[in-house]
C-alpha positions as CSV (number, residue, x, y, z in Angstrom):
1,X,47.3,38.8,-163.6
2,X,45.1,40.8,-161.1
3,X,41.8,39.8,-163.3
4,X,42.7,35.9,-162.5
5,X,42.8,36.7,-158.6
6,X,39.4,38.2,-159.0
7,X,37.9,35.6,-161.1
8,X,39.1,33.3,-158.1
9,X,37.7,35.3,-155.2
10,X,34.1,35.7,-156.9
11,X,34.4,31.6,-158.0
12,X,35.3,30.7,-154.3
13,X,32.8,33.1,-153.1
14,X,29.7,31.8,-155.1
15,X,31.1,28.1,-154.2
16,X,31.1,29.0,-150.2
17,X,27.7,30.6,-150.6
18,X,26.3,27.4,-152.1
19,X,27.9,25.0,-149.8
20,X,26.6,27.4,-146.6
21,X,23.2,27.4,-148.3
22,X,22.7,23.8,-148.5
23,X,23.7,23.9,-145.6
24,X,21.3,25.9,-144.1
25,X,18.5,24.0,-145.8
26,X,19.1,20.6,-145.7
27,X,20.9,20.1,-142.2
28,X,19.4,17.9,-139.8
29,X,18.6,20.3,-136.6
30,X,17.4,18.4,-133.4
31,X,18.5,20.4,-130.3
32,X,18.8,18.3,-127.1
33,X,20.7,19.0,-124.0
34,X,23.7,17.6,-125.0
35,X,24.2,20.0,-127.9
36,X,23.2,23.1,-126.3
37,X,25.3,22.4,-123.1
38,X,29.1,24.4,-122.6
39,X,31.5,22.3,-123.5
40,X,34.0,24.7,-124.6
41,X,36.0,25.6,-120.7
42,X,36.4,21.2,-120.5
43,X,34.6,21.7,-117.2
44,X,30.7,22.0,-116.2
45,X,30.5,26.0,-116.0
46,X,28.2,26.1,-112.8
47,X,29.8,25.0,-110.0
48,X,31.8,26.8,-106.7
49,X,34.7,28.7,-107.3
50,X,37.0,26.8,-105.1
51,X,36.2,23.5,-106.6
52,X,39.1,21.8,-108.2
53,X,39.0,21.6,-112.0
54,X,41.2,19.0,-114.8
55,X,43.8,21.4,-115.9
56,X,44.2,19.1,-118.9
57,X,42.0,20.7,-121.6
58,X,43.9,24.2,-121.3
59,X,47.3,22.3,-121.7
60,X,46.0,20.5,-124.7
61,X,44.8,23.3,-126.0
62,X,48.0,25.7,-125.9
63,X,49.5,22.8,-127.3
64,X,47.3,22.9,-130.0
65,X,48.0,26.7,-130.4
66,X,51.6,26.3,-130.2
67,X,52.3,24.0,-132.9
68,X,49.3,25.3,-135.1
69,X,50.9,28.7,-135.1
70,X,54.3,26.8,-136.1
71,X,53.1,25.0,-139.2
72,X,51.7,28.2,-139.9
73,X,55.4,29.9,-140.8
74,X,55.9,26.9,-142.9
75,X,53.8,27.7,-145.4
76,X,55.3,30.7,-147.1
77,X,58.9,28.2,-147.2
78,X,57.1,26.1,-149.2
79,X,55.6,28.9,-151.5
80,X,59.1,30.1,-152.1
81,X,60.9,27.2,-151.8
82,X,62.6,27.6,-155.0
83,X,64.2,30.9,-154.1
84,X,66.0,30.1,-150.8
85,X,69.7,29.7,-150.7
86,X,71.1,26.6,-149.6
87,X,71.6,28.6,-145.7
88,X,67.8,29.3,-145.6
89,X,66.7,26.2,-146.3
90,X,68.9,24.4,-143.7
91,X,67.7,26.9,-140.8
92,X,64.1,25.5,-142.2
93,X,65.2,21.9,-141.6
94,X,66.4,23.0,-138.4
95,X,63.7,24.2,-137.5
96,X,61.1,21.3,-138.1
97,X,63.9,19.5,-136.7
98,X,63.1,20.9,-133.2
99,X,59.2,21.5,-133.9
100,X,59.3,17.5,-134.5
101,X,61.5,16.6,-131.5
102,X,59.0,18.9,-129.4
103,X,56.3,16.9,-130.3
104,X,57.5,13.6,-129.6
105,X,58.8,15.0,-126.2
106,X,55.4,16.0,-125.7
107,X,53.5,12.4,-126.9
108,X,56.6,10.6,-124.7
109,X,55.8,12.5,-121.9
110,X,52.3,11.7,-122.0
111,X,51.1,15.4,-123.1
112,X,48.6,14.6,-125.7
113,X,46.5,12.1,-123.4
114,X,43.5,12.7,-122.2
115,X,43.1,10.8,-118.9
């Protein structure tokens, strides 16, 4: 059983290797100033401190943490799906119940727009 996990990690390493390779050699690379600007605060990084900045990237983005980090206890429920009792599984429904009914508060609401 352990053999198979290694013949896995080696097979997925030598595949990730070649993809990052080619890559490397055969990507297009032209510089300009839009791709070498900060885009990653949402705002232009050089300006006063006491200027007003659009709070709406940093709520998008916990949003995007928040329900990224939820789907992310789904995923051993659906490795082991077959061994939860009949309780377990209904405290799962539950609770993608509520992780859906969060989101369509938040797309109601206007949360996911970028205006």
């Amino acid at each position: 059983m352990n053999i198979i996990l290694y013949i896995y990690l080696i097979i997925s390493f030598i595949i990730s290797s070649i993809i990052l390779l080619f890559s490397i050699i055969f990507s297009f690379k032209s510089p300009n100033k839009e791709k070498v600007t900060i885009y990653e605060c949402g705002f232009n990084a050089f300006h006063s401190i006491g200027e007003p900045f659009s709070i709406k990237f940093f709520l998008v983005a916990i949003l995007f943490l928040i329900f990224d980090l939820e789907i992310l206890y789904l995923f051993p429920w659906v490795i082991n799906s077959n061994l939860l009792n009949y309780f377990s599984q209904t405290i799962i429904f539950l609770f993608l119940i509520l992780l859906i009914s969060g989101l369509l508060y938040e797309w109601i609401k206007g949360g996911l727009e970028w205006r």
